[in-house]
Structures are given as C-alpha cells and as structure tokens.
Backbone as CSV, one residue per row, in Angstrom:
resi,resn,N_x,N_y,N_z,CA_x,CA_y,CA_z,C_x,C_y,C_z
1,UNK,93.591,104.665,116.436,94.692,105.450,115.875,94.202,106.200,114.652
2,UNK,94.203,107.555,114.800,93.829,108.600,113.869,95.092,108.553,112.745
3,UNK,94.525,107.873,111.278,95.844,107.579,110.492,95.550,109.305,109.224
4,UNK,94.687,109.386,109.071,94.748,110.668,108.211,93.048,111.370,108.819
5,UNK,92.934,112.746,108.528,91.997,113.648,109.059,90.285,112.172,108.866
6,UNK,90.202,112.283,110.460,88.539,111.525,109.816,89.357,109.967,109.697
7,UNK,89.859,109.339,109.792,90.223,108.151,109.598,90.637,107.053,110.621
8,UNK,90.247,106.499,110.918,91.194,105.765,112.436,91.400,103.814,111.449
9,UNK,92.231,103.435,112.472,92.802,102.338,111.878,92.660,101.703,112.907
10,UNK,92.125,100.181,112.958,91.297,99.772,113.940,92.579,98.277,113.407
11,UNK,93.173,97.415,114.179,93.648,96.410,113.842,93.590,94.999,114.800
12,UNK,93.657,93.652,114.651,93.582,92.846,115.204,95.567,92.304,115.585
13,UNK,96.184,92.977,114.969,97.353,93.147,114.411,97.726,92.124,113.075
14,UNK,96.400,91.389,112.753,96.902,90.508,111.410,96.299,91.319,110.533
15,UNK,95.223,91.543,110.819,94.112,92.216,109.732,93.809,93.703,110.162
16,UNK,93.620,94.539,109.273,93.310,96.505,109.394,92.218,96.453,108.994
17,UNK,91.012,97.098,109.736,89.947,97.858,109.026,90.474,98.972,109.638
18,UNK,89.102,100.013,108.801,89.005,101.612,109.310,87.540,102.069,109.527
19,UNK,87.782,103.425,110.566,86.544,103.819,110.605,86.725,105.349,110.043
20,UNK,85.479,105.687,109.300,85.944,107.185,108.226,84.329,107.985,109.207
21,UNK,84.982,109.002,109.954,84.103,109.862,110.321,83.886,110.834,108.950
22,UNK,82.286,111.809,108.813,81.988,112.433,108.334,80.735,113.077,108.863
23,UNK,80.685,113.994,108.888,79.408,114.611,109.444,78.615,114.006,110.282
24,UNK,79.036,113.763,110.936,78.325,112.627,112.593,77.566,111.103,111.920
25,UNK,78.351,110.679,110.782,78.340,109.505,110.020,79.383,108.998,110.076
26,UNK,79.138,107.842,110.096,80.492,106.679,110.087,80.447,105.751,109.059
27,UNK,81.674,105.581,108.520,81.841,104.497,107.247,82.596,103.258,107.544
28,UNK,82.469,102.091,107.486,83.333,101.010,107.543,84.279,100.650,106.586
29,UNK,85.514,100.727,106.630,86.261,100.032,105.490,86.696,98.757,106.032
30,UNK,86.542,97.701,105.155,86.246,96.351,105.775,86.139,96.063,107.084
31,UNK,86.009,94.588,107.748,85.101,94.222,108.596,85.915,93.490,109.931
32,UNK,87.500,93.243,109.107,88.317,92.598,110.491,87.700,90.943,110.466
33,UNK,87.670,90.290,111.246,87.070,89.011,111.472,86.055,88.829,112.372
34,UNK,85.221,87.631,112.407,83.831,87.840,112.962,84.406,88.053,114.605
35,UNK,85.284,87.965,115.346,85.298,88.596,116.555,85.953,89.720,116.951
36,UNK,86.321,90.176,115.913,86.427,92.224,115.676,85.457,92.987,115.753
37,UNK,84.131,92.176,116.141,82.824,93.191,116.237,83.066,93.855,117.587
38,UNK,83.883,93.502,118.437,84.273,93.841,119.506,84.729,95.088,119.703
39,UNK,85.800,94.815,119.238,86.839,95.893,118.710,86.346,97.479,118.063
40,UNK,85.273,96.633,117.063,84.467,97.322,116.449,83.640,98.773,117.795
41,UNK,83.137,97.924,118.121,81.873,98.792,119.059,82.502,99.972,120.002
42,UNK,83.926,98.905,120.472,84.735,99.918,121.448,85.230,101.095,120.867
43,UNK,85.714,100.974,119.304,86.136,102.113,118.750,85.390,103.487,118.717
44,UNK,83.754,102.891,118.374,82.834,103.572,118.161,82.219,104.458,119.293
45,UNK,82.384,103.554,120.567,82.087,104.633,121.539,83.253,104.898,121.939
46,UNK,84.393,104.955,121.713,85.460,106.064,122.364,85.245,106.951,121.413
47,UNK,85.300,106.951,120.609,84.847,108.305,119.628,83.745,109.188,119.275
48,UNK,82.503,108.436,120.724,81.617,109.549,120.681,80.351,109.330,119.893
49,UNK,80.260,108.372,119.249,79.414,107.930,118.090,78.733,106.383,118.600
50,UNK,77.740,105.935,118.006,76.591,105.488,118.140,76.786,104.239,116.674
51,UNK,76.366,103.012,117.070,76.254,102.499,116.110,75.219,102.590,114.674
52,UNK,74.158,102.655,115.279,73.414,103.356,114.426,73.605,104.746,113.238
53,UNK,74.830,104.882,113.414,75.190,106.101,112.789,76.511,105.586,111.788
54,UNK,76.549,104.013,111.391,76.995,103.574,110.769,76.458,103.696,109.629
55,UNK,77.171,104.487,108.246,75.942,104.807,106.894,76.527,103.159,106.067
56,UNK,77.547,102.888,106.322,77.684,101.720,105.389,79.024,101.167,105.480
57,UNK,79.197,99.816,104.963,80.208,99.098,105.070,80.768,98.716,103.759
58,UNK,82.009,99.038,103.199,82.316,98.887,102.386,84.151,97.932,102.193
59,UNK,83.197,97.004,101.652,84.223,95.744,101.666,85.386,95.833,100.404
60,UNK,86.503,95.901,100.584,88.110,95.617,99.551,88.074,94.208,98.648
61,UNK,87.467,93.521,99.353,87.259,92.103,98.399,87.104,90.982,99.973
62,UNK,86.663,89.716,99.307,85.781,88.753,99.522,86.740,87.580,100.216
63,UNK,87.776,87.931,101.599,87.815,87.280,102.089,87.662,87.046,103.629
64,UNK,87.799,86.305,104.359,86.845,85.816,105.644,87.692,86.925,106.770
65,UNK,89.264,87.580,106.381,89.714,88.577,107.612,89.157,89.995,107.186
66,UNK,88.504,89.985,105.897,88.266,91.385,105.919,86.557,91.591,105.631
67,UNK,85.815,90.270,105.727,84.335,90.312,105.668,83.853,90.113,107.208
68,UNK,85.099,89.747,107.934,84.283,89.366,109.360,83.096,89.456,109.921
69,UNK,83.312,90.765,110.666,81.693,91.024,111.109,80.329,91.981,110.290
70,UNK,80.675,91.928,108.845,80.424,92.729,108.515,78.199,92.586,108.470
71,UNK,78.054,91.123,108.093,76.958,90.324,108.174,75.942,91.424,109.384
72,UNK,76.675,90.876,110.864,76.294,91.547,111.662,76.393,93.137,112.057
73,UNK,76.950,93.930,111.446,77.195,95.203,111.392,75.850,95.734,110.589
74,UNK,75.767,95.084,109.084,74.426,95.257,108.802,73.287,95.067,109.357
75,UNK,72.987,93.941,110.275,71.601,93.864,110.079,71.442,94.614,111.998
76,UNK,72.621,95.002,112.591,72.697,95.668,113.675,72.750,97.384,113.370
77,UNK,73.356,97.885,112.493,72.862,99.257,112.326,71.985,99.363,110.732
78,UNK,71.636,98.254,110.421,71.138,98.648,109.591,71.741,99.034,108.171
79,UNK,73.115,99.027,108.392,73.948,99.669,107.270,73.890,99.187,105.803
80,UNK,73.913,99.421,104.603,74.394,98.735,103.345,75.888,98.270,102.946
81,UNK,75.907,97.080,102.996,77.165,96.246,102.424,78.225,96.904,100.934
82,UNK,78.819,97.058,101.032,79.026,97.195,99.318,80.623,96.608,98.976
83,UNK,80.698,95.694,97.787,81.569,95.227,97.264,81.889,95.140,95.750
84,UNK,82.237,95.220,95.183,82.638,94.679,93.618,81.861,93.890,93.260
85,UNK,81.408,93.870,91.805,80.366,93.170,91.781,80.989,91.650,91.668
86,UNK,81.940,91.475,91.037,82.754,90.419,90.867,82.995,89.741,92.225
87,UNK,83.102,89.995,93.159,83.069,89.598,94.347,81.614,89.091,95.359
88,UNK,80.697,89.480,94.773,79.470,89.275,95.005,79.344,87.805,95.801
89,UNK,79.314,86.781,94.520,79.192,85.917,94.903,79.647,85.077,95.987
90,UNK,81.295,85.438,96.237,81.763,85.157,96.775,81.635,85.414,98.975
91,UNK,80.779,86.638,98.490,80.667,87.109,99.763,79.300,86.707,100.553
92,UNK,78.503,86.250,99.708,77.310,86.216,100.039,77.285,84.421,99.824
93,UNK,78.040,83.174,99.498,77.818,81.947,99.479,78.928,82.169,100.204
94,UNK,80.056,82.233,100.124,81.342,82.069,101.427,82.347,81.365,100.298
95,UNK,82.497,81.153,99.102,82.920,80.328,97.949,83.795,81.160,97.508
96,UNK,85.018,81.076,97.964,86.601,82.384,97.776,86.727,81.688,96.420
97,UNK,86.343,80.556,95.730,88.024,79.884,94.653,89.109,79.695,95.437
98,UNK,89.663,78.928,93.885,91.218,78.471,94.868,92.201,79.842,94.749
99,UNK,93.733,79.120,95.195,94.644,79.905,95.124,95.750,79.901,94.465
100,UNK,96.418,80.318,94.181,97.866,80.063,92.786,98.735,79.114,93.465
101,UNK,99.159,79.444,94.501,99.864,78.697,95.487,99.755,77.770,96.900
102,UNK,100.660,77.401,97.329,99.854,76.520,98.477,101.182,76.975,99.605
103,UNK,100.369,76.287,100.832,101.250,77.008,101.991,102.389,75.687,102.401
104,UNK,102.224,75.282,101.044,103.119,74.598,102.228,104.609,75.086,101.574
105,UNK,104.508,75.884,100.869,105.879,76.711,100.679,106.283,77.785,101.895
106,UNK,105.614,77.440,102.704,105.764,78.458,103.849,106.120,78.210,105.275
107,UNK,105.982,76.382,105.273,106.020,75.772,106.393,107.370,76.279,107.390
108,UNK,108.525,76.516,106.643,109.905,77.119,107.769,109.455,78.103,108.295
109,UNK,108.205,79.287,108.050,108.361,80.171,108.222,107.145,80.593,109.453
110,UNK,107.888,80.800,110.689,107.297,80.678,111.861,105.935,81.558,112.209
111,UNK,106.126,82.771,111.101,104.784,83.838,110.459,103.541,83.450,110.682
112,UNK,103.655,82.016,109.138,102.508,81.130,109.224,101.489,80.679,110.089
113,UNK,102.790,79.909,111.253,101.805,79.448,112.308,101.057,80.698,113.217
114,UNK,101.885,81.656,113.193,101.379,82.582,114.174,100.141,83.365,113.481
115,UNK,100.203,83.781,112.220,98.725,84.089,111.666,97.714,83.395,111.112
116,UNK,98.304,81.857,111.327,97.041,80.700,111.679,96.120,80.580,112.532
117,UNK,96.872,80.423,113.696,96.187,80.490,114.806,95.574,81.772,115.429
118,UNK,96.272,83.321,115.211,95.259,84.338,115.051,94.227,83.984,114.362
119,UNK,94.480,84.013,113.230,92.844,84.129,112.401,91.622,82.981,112.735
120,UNK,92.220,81.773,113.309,91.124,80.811,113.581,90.711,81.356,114.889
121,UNK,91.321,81.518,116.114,90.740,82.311,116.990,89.788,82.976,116.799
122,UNK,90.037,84.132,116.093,89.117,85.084,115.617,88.164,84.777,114.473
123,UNK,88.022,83.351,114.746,87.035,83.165,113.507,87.005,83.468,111.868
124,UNK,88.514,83.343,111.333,88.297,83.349,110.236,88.672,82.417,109.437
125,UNK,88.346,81.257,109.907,88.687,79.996,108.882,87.550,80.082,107.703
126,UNK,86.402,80.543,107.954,85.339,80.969,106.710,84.676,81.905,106.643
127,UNK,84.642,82.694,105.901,83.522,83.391,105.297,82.182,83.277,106.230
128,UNK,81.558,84.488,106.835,80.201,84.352,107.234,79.542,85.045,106.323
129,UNK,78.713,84.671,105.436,78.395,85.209,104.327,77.578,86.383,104.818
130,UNK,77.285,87.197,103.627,76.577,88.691,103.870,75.544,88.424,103.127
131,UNK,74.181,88.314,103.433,72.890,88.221,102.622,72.220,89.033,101.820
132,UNK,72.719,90.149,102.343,72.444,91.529,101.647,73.764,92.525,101.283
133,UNK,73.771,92.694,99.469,74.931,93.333,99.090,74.808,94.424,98.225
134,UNK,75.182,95.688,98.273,74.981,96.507,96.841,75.993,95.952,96.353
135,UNK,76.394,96.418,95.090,77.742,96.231,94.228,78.393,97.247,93.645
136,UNK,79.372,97.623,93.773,80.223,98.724,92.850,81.116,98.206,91.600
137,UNK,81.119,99.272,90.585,82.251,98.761,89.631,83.401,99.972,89.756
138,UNK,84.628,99.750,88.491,85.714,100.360,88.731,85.250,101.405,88.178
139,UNK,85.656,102.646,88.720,85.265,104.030,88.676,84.373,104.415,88.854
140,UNK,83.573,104.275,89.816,82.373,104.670,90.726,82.945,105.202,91.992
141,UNK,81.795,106.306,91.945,82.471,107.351,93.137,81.029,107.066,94.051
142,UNK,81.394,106.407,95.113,79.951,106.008,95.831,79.778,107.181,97.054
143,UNK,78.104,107.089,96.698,77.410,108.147,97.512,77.237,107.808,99.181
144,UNK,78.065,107.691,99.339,78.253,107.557,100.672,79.498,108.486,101.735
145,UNK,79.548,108.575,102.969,80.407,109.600,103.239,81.837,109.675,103.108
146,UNK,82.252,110.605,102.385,84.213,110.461,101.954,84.082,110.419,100.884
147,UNK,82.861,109.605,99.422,82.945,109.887,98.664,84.018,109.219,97.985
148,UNK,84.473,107.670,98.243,85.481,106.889,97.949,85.513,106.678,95.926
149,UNK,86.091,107.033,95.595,86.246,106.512,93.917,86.787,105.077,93.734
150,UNK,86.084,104.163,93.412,86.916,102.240,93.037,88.083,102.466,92.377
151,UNK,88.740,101.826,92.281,89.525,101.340,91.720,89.912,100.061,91.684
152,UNK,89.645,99.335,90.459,89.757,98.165,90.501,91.014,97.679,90.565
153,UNK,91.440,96.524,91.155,92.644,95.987,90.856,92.744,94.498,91.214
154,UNK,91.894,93.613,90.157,91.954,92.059,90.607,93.189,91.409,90.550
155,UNK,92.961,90.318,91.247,94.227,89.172,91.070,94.380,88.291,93.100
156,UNK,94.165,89.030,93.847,93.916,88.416,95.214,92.833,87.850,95.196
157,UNK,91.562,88.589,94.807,90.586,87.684,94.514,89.934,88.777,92.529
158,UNK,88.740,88.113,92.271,88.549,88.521,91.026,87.917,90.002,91.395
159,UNK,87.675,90.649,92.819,86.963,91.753,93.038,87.884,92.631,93.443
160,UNK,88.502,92.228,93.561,89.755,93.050,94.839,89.880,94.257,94.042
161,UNK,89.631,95.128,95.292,89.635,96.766,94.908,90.663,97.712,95.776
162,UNK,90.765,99.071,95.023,91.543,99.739,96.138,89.761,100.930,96.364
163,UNK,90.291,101.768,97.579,89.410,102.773,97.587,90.013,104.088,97.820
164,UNK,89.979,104.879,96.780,90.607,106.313,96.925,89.637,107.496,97.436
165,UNK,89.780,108.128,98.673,89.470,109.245,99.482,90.553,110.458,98.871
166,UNK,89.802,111.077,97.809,90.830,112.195,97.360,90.902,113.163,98.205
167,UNK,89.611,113.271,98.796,90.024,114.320,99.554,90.626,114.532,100.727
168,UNK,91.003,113.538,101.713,91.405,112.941,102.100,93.368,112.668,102.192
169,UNK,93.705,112.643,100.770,94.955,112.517,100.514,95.024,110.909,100.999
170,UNK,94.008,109.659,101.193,94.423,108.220,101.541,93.948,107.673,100.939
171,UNK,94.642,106.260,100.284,94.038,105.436,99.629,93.600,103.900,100.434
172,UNK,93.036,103.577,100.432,92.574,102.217,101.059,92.779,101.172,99.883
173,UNK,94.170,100.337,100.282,94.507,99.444,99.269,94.077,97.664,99.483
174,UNK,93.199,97.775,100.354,92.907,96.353,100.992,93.977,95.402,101.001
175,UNK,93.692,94.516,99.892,95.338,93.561,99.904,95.786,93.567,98.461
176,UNK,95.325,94.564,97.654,96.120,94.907,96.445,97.728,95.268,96.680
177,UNK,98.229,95.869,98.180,99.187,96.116,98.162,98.806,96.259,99.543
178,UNK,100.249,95.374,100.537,100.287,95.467,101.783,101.763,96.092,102.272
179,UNK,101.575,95.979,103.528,103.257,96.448,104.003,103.816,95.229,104.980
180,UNK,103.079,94.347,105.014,103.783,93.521,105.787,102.986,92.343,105.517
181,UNK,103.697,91.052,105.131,103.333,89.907,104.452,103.071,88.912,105.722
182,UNK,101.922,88.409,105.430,101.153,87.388,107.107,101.942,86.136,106.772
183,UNK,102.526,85.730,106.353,103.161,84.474,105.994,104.115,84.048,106.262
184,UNK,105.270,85.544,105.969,106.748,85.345,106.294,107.162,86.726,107.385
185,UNK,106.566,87.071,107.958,106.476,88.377,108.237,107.747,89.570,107.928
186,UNK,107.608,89.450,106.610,108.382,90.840,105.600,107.886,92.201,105.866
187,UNK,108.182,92.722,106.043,107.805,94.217,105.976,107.899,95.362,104.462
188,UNK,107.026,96.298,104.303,107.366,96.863,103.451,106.240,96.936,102.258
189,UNK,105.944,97.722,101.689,104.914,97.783,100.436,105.411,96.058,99.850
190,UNK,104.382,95.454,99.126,104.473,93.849,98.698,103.340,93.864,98.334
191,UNK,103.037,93.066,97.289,101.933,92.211,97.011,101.628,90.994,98.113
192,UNK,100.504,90.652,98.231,100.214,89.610,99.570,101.069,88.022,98.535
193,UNK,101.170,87.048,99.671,102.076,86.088,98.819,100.968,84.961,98.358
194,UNK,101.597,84.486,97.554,101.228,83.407,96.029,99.842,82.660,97.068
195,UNK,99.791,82.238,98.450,99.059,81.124,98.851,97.862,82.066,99.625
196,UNK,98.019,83.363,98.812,96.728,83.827,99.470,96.189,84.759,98.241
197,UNK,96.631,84.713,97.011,96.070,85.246,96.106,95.182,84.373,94.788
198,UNK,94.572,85.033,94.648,93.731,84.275,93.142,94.583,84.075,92.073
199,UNK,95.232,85.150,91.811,96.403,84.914,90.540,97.475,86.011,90.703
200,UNK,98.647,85.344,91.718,99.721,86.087,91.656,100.376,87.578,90.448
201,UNK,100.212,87.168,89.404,101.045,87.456,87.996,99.527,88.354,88.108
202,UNK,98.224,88.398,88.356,97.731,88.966,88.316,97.063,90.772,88.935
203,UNK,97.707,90.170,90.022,98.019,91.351,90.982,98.966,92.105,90.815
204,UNK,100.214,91.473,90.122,101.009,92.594,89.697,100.934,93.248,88.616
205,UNK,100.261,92.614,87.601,99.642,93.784,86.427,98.412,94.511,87.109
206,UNK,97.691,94.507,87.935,96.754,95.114,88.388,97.427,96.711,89.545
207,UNK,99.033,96.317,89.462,99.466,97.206,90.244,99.407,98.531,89.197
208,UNK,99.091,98.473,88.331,99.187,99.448,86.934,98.043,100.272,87.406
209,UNK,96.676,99.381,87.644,95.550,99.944,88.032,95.577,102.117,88.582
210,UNK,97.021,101.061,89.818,97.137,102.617,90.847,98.047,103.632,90.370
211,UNK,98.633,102.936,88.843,99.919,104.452,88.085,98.883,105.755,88.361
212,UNK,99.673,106.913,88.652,99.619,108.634,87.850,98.131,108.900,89.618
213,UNK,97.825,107.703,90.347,97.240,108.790,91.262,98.305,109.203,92.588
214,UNK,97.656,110.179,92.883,98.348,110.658,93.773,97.032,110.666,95.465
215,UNK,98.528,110.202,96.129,97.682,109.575,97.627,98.870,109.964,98.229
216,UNK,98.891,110.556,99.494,99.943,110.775,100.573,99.915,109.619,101.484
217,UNK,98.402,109.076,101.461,98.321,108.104,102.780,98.187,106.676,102.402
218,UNK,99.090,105.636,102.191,97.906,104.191,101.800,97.901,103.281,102.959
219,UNK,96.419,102.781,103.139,96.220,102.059,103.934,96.062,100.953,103.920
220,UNK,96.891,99.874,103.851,96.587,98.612,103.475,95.746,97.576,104.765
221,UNK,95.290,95.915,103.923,94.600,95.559,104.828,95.569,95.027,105.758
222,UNK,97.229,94.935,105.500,97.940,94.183,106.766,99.421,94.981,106.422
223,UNK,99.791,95.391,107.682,100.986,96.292,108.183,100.784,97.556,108.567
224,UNK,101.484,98.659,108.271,101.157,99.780,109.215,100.622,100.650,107.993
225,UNK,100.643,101.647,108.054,99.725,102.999,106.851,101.405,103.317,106.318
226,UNK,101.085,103.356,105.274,102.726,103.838,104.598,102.189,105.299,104.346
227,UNK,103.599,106.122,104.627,103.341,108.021,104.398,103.919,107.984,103.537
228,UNK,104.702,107.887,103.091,105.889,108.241,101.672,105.232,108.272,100.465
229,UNK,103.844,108.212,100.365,103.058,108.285,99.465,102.971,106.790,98.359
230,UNK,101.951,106.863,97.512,101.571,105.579,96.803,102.637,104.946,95.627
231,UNK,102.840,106.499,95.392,103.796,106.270,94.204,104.891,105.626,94.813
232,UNK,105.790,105.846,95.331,106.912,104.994,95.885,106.154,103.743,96.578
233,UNK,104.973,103.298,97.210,104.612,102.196,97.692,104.503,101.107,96.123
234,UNK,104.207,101.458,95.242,104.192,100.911,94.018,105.838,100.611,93.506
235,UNK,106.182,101.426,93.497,107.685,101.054,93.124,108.183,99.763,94.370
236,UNK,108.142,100.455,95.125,108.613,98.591,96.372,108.416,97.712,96.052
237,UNK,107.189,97.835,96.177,106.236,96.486,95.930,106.492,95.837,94.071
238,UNK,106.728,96.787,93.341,106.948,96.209,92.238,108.573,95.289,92.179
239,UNK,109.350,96.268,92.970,110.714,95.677,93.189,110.855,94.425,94.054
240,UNK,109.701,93.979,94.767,109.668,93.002,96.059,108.858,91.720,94.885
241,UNK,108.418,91.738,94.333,107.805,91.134,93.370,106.781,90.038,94.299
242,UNK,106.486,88.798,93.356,105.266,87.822,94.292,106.630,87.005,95.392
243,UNK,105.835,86.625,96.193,106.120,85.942,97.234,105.977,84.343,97.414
C-alpha cells in the first residue's frame, strides 16, 4: 500500500514497517518481526526491485516488533543498520529495560491476548540482536535516500525516535505516537500504553519534541497512516493521554 509518493506500508497487522523508494534505492523503516522477512521480500519484488538495492535500514527504537528481521536484512543485502545512539545497546545485546507498567492491567482486555499470540508467532518474544549498527542523534539529517531528519522523542524506550521525510510531506512516528493501541484495541492518534513504554509521563513530554513541524502524512508503528496531518495527531493523542 502506496501511503505517500515513494512510500509503501508493509504490515503484519500488529506491527507497520515501510519501504521508501528513491532512485532505484530502497530504504527500510523498521523491520516488522523476525518472520516479516517474508513479507519483506514479496514487497520488494512486486515492486520491481531487487534486494540488493536495499541502501539501509533504519530502526524507530529498540524493540523485538520493529527490529525483527532487520539482523538478516543486513548481512543479506548488505545494508547499514541505523538507530539512536541511546538505543544501541539495546539492539545489539537484546536488553529492552523494564517497563512503567505491567500487563496485567490489561488482562479484561481481549486485544492483549490477540497481540500476544501474533507477536510470538512471528517471533517476537525477543530481540534478535543486530551486530552491526551506525548511530544517529536528534537532528541529523542522514545521508541516505529521502534524506530523513531525527527527531528525538524518548520515553517508549530511551532511543525512540520519530523520522521526518520533508520532502515527502510524512513523518515516521514509530511508537512515539500510534493510532491504534495493541492492548486494548483503541483507535486513534495515542501514546502506546503504560506496559509497553519505558516511561509513560515520558513520552508525553517528548510529544513536545513534534510542536511547530509540519507533516501531512504520519506513519506510525501500529494502526493505519493518519492524513489530517501531525498537528491535530498531537492534539488527540495529547487529549487521549497514557493508557
């Protein structure tokens, strides 16, 4: 699914990556889970393109639905990894930290079980670590194709980033800001909930991060691409508060 010019949205339906065409180059925005490499390959040849023509993979932050296959994406096209540096560690030992909250505030909620058992299916009860990583910080415009600018915004984990494609008009908000919550299944711009973030209270001051830009498209790592632009996805989500 072609979500903005050059962009497709590749989903497992729990977890979103993307693939960013550019000049007969391809970019990864995160990785899906280690049996999305699947998914992965099929995208790539319906669209005409070659794995090898993967320039790089660039990870939102350091957890096991959005690092999936990324391990193997590298050392299969060869590509460079890149994450926050703050996230580093985490991606390359498999060592997330804890979480603010616990699930078992979630047990009524039939969500849970159903994006449990997705994600273990698909292999994401852990982290397959990535051995090889560049690192980005906040406000780095990386030389790679699209030309993504960081934006930092911790609190899901200590790396968690958004990635802005200005030119583009889309922002790639990983799980700084989603539209549909894996837990309770809510819909709607939200912060991800308390038993999957590093520091709840933290993510919502980090929603400050994304004031005054302007994005027509955001793509988060779970629900559909919100159009109504960022600015109103910020206002929701500020009004929907933690979970």
């Amino acid at each position: 699914m072609e979500v903005a010019k050059g962009i497709h949205r590749l989903t497992d339906d729990i977890a979103n990556f993307y693939l960013v065409e550019e000049n007969g180059k391809l970019v990864l925005v995160d990785a899906g889970t280690p049996k999305d490499w699947e998914v992965f390959t099929a995208a790539v040849a319906r669209l005409d393109h070659r794995i090898d023509e993967l320039d790089a993979i660039l990870l939102t932050h350091a957890h096991a639905d959005h690092t999936g296959f990324a391990e193997q994406a590298r050392t299969t096209a060869e590509a460079r990894v890149w994450i926050h540096q703050a996230d580093e560690h985490a991606v390359t030992t498999g060592d997330v930290g804890g979480r603010d909250g616990h699930l078992l505030s979630y047990l009524f909620r039939p969500q849970l079980y159903r994006t449990a058992v997705s994600l273990m299916r698909r292999g994401a009860s852990k982290i397959i670590p990535v051995h090889e990583v560049s690192t980005f910080q906040d406000g780095e415009v990386l030389d790679v194709p699209g030309k993504p600018r960081v934006i930092h915004a911790p609190g899901h984990t200590e790396g968690s980033s958004a990635l802005l494609m200005e030119g583009r008009g889309a922002i790639f908000t990983g799980d700084v800001i989603a539209t549909w919550n894996p837990l309770t299944g809510r819909p709607g711009p939200q912060i991800m909930p308390a038993a999957m973030n590093h520091d709840s209270e933290q993510v919502m001051r980090s929603l400050g991060a994304l004031d005054g830009i302007t994005a027509d498209v955001v793509l988060p790592g779970h629900g559909e691409p919100w159009t109504d632009g960022l600015g109103e996805a910020l206002r929701l989500a500020r009004d929907a508060g933690p979970s």
